[in-house]
C-alpha positions as CSV (number, residue, x, y, z in Angstrom):
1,X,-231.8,31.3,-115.4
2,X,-234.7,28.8,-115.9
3,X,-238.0,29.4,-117.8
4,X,-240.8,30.1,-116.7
5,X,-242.8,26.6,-116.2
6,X,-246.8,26.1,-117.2
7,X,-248.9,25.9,-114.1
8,X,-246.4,27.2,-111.8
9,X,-243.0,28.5,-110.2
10,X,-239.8,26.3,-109.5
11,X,-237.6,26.9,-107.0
12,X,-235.2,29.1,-109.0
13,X,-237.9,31.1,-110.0
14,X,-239.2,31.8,-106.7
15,X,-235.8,32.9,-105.3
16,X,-235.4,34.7,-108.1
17,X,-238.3,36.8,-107.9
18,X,-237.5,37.0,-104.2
19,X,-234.3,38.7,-104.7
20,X,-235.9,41.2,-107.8
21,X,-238.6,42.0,-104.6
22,X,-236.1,42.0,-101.7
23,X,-232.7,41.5,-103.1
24,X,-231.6,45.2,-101.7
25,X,-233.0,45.3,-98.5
26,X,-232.1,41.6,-97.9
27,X,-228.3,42.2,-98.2
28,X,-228.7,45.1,-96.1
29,X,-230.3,43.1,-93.6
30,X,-227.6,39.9,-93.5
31,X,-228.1,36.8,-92.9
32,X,-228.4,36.8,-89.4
33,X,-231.5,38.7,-89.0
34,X,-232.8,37.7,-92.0
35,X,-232.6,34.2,-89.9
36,X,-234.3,35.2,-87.1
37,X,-237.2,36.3,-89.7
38,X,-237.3,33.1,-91.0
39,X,-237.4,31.3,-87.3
40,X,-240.2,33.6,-86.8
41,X,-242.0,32.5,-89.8
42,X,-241.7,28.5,-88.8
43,X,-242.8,29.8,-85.3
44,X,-246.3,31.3,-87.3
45,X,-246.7,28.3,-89.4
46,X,-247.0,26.0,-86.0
47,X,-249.3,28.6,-84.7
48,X,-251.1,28.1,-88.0
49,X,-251.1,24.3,-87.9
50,X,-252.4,24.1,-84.3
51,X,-255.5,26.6,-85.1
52,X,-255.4,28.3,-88.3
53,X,-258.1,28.3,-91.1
54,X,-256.3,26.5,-94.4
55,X,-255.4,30.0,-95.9
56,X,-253.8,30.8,-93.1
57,X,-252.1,27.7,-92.7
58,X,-251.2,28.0,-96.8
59,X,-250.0,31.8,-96.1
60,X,-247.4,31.0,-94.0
61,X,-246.1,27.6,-95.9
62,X,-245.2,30.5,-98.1
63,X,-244.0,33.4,-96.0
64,X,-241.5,30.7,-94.7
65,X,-240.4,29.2,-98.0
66,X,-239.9,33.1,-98.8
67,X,-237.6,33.7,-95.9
68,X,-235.8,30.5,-96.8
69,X,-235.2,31.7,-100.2
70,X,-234.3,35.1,-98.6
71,X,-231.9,33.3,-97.0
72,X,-230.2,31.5,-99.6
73,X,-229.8,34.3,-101.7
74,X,-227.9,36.3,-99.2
75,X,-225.9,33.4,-98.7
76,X,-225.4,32.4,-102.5
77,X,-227.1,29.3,-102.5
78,X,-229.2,27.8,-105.4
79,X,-231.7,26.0,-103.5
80,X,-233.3,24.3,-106.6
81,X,-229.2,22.6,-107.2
82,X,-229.4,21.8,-103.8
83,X,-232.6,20.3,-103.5
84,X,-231.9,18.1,-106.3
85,X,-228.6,17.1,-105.4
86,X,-230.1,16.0,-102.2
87,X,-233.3,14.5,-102.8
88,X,-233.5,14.4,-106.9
89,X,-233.2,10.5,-106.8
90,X,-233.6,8.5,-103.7
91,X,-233.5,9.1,-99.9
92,X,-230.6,10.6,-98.3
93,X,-230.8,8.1,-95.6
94,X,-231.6,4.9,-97.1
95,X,-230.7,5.4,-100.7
96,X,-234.5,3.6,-101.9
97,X,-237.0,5.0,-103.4
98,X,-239.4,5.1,-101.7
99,X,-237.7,5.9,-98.4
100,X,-237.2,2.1,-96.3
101,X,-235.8,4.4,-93.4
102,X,-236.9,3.6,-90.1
103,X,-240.1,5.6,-89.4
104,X,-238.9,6.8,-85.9
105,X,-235.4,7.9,-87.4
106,X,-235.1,11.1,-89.3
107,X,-233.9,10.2,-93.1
């Protein structure tokens, strides 16, 4: 486990206070509804982005990096591993740093 960082949570931390919250009733769940939770969640983030107030809009950034984390725990995944075996150095796409991609292609 990591420790507890100054001025904030890192990834592991926040999945693993996730699972001490939910851990239980998450497994019980499965991954395929907790899914559908999480598509939910992405579906009240756009609602927030198109007309929400900035709390709002900042609420549901986190209710869906919550699900996601939901997610990944069910599933066994360390997110924070992940996310820095993916983007810890350069662009997936392109390999630079900064990203060179091509602004109409997803990196």
């Amino acid at each position: 486990m990591s420790e507890q960082h100054p001025g904030g949570l890192t990834i592991r931390d926040l999945q693993r206070r996730i699972f001490e919250l939910y851990g239980a009733k998450d497994e019980a769940r499965g991954d395929s509804a907790t899914f559908l939770w999480l598509v939910e969640e992405v579906g009240e983030l756009a609602t927030a982005l198109r007309s929400g107030t900035p709390e709002e809009l900042a609420l549901e950034m986190a209710d869906v990096l919550a699900w996601l984390a939901t997610l990944a725990n069910i599933r066994g995944v360390d997110l924070e591993a992940a996310v820095r075996r993916k983007y810890g150095e350069t662009c997936p796409g392109c390999q630079m740093n900064p990203c060179r991609c091509d602004p109409s292609e997803k990196p």
